[in-house]
VOVEX-336208 format. One line per 3 residues: number of its first residue (from 0); for each residue x, y, z of C-alpha. Coordinates in pm, 1 decimal. Layout:
<kolnus>
NUM> X Y Z | ...
</kolnus>
This chain:
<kolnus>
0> 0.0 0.0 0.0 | 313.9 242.0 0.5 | 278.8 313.3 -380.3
3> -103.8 456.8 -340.0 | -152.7 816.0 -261.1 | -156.7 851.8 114.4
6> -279.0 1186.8 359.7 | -52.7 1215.9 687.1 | -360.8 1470.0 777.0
9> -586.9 1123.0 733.7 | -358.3 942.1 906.0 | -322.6 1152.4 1178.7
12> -704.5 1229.9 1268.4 | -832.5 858.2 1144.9 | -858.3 770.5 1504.3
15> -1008.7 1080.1 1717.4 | -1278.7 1099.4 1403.6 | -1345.8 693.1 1473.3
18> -1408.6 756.3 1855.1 | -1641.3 1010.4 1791.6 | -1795.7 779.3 1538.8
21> -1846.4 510.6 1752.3 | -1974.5 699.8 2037.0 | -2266.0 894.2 1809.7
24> -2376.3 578.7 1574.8 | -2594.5 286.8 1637.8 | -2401.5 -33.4 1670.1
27> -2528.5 -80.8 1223.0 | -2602.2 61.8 984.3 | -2507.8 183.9 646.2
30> -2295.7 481.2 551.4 | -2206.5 727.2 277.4 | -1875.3 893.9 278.7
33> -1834.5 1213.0 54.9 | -1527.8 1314.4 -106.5 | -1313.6 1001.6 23.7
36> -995.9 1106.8 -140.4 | -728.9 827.5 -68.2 | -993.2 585.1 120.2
39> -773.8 605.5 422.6 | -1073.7 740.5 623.8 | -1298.2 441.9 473.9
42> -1074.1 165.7 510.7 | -1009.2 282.9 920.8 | -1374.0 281.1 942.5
45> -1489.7 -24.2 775.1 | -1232.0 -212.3 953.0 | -1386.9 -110.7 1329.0
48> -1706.4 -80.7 1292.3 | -1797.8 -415.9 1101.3 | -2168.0 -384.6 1158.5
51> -2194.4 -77.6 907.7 | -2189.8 -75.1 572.8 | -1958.6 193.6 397.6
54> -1967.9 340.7 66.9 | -1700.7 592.0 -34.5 | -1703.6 865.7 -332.0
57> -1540.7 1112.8 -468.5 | -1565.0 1424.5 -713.4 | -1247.2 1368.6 -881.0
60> -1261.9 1056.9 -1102.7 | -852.4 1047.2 -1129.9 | -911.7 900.1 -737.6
63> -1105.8 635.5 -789.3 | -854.8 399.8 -924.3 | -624.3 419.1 -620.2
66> -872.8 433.5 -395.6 | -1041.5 137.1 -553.6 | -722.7 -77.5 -540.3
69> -688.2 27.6 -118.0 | -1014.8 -103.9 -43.7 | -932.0 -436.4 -255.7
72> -617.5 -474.2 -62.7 | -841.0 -381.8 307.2 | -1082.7 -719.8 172.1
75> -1361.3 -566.9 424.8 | -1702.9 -697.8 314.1 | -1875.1 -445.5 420.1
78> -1658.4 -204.2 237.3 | -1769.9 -76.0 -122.1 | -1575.7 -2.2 -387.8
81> -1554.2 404.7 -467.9 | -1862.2 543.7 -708.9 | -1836.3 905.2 -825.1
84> -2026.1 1110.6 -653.1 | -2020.2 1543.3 -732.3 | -2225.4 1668.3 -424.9
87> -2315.2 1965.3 -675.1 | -2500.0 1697.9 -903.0 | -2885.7 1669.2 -887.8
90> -2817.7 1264.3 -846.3 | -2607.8 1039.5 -606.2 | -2411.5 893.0 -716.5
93> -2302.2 1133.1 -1006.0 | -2463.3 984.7 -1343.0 | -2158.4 840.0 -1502.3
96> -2078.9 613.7 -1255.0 | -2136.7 255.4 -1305.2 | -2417.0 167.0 -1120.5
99> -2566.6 552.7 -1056.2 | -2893.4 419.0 -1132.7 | -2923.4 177.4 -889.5
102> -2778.2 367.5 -644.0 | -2944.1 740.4 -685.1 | -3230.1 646.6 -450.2
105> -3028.3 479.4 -232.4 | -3085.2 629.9 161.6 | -2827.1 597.1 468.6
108> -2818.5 574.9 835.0 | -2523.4 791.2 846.9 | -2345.4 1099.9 588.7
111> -2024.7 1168.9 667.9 | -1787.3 1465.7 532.8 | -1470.1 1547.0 617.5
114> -1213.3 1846.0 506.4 | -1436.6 1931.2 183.7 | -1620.8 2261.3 268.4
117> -1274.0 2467.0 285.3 | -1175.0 2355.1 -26.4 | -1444.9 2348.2 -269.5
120> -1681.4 2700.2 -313.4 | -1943.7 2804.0 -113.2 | -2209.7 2644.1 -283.0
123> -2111.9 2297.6 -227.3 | -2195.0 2346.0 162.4 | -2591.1 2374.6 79.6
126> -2594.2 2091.2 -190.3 | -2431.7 1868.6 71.3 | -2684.2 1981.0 265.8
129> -2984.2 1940.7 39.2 | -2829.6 1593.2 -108.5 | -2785.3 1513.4 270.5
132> -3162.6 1564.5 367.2 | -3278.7 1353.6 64.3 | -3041.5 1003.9 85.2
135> -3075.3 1048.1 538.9 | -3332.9 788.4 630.7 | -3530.9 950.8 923.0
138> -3331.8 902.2 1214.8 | -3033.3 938.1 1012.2 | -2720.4 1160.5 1091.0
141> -2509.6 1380.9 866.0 | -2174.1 1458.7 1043.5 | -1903.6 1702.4 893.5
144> -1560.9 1746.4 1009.8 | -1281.4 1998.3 960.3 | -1195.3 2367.7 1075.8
147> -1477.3 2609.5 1160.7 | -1471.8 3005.5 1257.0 | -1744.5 3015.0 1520.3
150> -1919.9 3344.3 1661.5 | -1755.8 3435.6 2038.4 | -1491.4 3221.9 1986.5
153> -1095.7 3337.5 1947.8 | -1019.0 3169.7 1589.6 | -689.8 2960.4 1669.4
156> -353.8 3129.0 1521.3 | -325.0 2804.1 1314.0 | -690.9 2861.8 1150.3
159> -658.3 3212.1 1050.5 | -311.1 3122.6 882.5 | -467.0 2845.6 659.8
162> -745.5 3018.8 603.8 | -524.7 3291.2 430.6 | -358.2 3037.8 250.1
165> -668.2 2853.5 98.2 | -794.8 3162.4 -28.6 | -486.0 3311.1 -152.5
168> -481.5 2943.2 -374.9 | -848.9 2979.8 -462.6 | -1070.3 3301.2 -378.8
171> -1360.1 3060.4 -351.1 | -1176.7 2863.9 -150.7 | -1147.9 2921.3 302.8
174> -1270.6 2797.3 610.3 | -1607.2 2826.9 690.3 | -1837.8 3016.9 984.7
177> -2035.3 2771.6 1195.9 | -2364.2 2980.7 1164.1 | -2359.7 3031.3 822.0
180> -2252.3 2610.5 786.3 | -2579.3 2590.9 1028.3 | -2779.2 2800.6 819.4
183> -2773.1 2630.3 529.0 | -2894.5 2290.2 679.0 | -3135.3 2487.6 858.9
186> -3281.5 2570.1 499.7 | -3241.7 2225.2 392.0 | -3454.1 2112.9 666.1
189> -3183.7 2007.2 874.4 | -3046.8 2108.1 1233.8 | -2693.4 2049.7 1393.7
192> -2765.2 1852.3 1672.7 | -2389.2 1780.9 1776.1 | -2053.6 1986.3 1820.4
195> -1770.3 1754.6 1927.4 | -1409.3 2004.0 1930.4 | -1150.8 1760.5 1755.2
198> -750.5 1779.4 1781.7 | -584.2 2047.5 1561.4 | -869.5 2269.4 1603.2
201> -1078.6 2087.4 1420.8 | -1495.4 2046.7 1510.6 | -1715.1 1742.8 1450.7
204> -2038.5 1811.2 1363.4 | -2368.2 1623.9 1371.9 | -2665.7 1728.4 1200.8
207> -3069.4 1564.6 1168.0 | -3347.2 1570.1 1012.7 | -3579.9 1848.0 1142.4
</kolnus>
């Protein structure tokens, strides 16, 4: 597994994102993970929590392979292999991938997100929230994790410095506010429910059905 792309960030935060799994899901159930990237996440997760079902995506096609040939080497069985899956899309999965149409109805116990809302524009936050309140089954949980700016709250030295990094590599590109994060699943008929602070000041957040 040396040769296939690999996140030290992933590697790093696998474990204090897998406690805070295990301690908000039911003991099964099944899961979609959005934007995936190198499956490190999936594989981690899959592996403890053998009860749930977990199906990984990603935007960017060129991933697929690699992550694809990760999960082959994990043999999990309850561990899918990658679809393509554009959160901006009107159907997920994204139509081009293999099996979209049997899967574009498909609904989960559990959404999860991580390190996607900084980089990608603005308007993926609301279609992840929108997508997110159609494929949730009722009961279900969306949970999203990665940096935040939050109202009342000194923004870490670390944060603001990245933050002025992502946007001076993309303008539509930074870390997000909380509220406005809130707001938009708020007008997707969701509500965050959760706020778990994560190493490297990082938040987990959970967010249901309304």
């Amino acid at each position: 597994m040396s040769s296939l792309p690999h996140s030290p960030s992933a590697d790093r935060n696998k474990q204090p994102i897998l406690d805070a799994l295990t301690a908000i899901l039911g003991e099964e159930g099944a899961a979609l993970e959005i934007a995936s990237g190198t499956g490190q996440h999936a594989v981690w997760f899959a592996a403890a929590m053998r009860k749930w079902s977990w199906q990984p995506t990603d935007v960017d096609a060129r991933m697929l392979p690699a992550m694809a040939s990760r999960i082959a080497e994990a043999a999990l069985p309850n561990l899918h292999a990658p679809l393509l899956l554009d959160v901006m899309a009107s159907r997920w999965p994204s139509e081009g991938s293999a099996i979209a149409a049997g899967q574009a109805d498909k609904q989960f116990d559990a959404i999860f997100c991580a390190n996607m809302l900084h980089i990608s524009p603005w308007a993926t936050c609301a279609a992840l929230m929108q997508g997110a309140a159609r494929h949730l089954r009722p009961g279900g949980v969306l949970v999203t994790y990665g940096p935040y700016f939050e109202a009342g709250v000194p923004a870490a030295p670390g944060n603001i410095a990245f933050d002025e990094d992502l946007r001076a590599r993309d303008p539509d590109w930074g870390i997000r506010r909380l509220d406005d994060v809130a707001a938009q699943a708020q007008q997707a008929g969701l509500a965050l429910r959760q706020r778990h602070a994560m190493p490297a000041n990082n938040l987990l957040l959970v967010f249901g059905l309304r």
